[in-house]
Every structure is written in C-alpha cells, then in structure tokens.
VEXTORBA-333993 format. One line per 3 residues: number of its first residue (from 1); for each residue x, y, z of N, C-alpha, C, O. Coordinates in nm, 3 decimals, padded with zeros to 5 digits, m for minus. Example, Ala and Ser with C-alpha at 12.3 -4.5 7.8 and 13.67 -1.06 7.14 Angstrom:
2
1 = 01.319 m00.569 00.780 01.230 m00.450 00.780 01.320 m00.330 00.780 01.424 m00.332 00.846; 01.285 m00.225 00.708 01.367 m00.106 00.714 01.290 00.003 00.787 01.341 00.114 00.804
This chain:
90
1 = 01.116 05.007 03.599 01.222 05.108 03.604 01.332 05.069 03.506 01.388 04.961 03.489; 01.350 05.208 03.435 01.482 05.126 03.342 01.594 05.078 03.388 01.608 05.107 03.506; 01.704 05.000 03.332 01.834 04.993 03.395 01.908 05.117 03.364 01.873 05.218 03.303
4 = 01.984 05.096 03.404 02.115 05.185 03.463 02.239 05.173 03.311 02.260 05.079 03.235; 02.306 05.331 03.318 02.392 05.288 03.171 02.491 05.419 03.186 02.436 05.520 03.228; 02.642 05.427 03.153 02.705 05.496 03.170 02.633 05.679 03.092 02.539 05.696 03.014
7 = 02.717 05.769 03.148 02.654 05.900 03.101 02.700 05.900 02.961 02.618 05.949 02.883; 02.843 05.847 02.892 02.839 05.847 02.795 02.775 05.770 02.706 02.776 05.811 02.590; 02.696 05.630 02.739 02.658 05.566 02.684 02.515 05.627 02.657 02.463 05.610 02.547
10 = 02.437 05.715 02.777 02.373 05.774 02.739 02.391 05.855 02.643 02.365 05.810 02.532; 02.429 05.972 02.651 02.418 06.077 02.536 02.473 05.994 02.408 02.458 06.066 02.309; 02.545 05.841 02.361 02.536 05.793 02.227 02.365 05.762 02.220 02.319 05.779 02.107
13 = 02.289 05.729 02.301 02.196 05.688 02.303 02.063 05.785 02.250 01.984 05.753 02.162; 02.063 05.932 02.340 02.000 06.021 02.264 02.040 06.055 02.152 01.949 06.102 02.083; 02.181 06.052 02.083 02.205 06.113 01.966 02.154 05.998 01.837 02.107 06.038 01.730
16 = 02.173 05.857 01.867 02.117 05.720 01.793 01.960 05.757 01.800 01.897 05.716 01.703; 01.902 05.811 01.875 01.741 05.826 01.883 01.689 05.968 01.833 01.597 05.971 01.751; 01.759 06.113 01.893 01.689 06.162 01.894 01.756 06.242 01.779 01.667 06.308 01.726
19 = 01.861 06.261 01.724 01.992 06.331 01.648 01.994 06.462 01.695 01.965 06.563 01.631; 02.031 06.451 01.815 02.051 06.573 01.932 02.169 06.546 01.976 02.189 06.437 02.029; 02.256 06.627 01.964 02.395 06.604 02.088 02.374 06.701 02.233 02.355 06.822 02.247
22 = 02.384 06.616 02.304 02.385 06.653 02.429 02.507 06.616 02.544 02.548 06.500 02.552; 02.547 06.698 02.610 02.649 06.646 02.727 02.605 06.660 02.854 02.554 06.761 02.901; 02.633 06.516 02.933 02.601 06.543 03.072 02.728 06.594 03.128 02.831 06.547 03.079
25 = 02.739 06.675 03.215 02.825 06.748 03.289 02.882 06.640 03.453 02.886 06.671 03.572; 02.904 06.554 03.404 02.976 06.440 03.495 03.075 06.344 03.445 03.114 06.364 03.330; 03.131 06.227 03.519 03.226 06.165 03.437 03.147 06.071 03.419 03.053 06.032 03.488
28 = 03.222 06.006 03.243 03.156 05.958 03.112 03.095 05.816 03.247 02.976 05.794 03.270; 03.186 05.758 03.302 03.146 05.648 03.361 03.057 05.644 03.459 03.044 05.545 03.531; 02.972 05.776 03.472 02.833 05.832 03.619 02.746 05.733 03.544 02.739 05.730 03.421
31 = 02.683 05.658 03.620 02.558 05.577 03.642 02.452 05.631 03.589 02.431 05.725 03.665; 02.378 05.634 03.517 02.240 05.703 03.482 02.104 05.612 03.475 02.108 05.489 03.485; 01.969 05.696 03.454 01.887 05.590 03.367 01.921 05.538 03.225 02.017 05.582 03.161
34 = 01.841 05.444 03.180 01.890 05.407 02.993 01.739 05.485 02.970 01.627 05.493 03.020; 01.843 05.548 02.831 01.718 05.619 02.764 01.679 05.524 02.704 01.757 05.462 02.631; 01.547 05.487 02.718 01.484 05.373 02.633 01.424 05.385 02.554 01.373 05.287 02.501
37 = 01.399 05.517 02.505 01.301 05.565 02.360 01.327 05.531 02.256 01.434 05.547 02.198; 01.220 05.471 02.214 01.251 05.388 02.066 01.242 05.489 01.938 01.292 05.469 01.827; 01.144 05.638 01.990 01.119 05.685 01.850 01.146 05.839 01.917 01.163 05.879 02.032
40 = 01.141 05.898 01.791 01.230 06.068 01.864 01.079 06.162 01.884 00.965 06.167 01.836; 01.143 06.214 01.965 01.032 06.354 02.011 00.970 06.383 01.901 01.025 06.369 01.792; 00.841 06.430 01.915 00.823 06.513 01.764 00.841 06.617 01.765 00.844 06.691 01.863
43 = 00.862 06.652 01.612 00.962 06.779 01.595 00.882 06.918 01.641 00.946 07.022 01.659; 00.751 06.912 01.657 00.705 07.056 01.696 00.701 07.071 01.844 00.645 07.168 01.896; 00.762 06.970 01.918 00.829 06.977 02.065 00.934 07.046 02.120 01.049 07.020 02.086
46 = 00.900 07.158 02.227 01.025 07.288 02.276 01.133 07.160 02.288 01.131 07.037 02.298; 01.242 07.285 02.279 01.334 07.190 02.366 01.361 07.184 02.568 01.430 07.114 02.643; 01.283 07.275 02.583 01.247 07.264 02.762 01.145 07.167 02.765 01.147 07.095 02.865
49 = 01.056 07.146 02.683 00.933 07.047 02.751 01.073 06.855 02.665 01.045 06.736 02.683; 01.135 06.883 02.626 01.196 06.758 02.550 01.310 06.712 02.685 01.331 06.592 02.707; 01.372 06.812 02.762 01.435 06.835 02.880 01.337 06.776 02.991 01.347 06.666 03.045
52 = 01.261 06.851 03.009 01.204 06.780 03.114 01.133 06.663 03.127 01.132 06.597 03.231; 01.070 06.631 03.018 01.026 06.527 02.969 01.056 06.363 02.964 00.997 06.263 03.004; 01.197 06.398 02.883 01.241 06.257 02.828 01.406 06.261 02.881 01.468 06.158 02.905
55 = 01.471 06.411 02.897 01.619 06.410 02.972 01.623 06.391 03.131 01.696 06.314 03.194; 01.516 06.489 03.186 01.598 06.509 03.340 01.527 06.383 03.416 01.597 06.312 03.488; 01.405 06.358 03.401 01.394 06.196 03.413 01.488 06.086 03.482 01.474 06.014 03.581
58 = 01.591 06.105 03.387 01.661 06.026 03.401 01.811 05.994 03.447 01.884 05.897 03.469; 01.813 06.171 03.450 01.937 06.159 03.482 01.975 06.241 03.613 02.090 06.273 03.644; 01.852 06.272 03.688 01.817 06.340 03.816 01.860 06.444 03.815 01.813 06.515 03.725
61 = 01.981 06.521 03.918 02.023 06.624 03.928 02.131 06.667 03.866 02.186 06.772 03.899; 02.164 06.611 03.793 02.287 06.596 03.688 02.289 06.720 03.579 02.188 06.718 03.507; 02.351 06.793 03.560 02.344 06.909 03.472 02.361 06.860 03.336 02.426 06.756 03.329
64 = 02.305 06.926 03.192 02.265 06.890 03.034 02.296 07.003 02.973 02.235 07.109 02.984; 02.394 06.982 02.906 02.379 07.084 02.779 02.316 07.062 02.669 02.296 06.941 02.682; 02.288 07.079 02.609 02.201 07.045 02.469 02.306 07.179 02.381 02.326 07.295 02.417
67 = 02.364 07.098 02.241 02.463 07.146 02.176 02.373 07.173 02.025 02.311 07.084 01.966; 02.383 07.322 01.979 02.347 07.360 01.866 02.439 07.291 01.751 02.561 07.298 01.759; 02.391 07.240 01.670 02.495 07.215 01.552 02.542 07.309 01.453 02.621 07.270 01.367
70 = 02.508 07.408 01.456 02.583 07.593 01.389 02.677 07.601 01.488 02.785 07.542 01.497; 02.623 07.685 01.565 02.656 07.787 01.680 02.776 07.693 01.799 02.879 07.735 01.850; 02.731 07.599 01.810 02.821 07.499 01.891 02.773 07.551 02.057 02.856 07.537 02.146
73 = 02.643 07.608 02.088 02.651 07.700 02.183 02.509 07.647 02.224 02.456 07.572 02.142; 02.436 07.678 02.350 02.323 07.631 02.397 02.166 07.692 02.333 02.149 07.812 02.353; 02.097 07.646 02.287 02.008 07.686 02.195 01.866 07.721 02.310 01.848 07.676 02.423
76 = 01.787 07.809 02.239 01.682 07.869 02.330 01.628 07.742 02.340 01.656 07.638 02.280; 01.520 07.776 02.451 01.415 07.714 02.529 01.344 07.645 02.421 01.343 07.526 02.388; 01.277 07.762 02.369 01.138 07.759 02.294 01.170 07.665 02.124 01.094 07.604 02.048
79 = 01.309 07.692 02.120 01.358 07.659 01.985 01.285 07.486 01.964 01.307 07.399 02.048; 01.219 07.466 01.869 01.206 07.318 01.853 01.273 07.212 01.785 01.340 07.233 01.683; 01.252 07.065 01.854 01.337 06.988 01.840 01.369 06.965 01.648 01.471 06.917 01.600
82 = 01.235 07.023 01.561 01.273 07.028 01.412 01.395 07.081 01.383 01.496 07.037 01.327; 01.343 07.264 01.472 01.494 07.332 01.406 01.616 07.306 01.456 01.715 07.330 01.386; 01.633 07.237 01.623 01.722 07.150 01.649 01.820 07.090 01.554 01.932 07.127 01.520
85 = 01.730 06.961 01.512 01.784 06.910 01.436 01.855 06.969 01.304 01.969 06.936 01.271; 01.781 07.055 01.239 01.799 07.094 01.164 01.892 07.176 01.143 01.879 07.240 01.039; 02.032 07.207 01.237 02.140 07.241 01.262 02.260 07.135 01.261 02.376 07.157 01.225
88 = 02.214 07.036 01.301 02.331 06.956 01.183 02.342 06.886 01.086 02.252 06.806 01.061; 02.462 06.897 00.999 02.487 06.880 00.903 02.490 06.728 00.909 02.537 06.652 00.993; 02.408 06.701 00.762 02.414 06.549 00.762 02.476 06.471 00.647 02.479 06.348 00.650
C-alpha cells in the first residue's frame, strides 16, 4: 500500500508525472494516497478511464477537478490525456 502524502503534495505530484493540473476539493493538508507513478498515462487514454484508474484510487471519496489549460474549465470525459496535455502552454 502506498504511503500517505498531503492533497497538495499530491496534485504537485500528478502535475511532475502526468502534466495535468488537477485540484482536490479539500484542505491542501487532507491525507491522501502518494501517487507513485513513475511514467504518465498514455496519451490515447480518456480522461474518465485516467480518473478512475490512477486518481480516485487514491484519493477515495474526495472530489477532482481536472483543469483545461485554454478554457481554465473542466474538460470532457472522452477528451484524451494527448489533447489534455496539449492545452498547456509550455
């Protein structure tokens, strides 16, 4: 079982791995799993199967936004983690 790591330390953690910004909807100092993924989703992966997958896992009942890098706004389901990424500017 992984250890345990603040919510903000998480979401630095998916964004260092996956170059996804995401917010958990709790305070920065809530207890979570550690995302321990060494290598990022692949890119022809939804972003609901990347959610259920490798986010809610870990962070149980805890609510996720997943942040578009255009729009600043919650991106479809189906959208994949390529074109994800591919919304922010690098």
């Amino acid at each position: 079982m992984p250890g345990k790591i603040t919510a903000k330390e998480f979401e630095d953690k998916v964004l260092e791995t996956e170059e996804v910004v995401i917010r958990l909807r709790c305070p920065n100092d809530q207890m979570v799993d550690s995302y321990d993924f060494t290598r990022k989703a692949a890119d022809n992966t939804s972003l609901t199967d990347w959610l259920e997958t490798r986010i809610k896992p870990r962070i149980g009942d805890l609510t996720c936004d997943v942040i578009d890098g255009q729009t600043f706004q919650k991106p479809h389901g189906r959208t994949s983690m390529a074109k994800l990424r591919d919304t922010y500017a690098r």
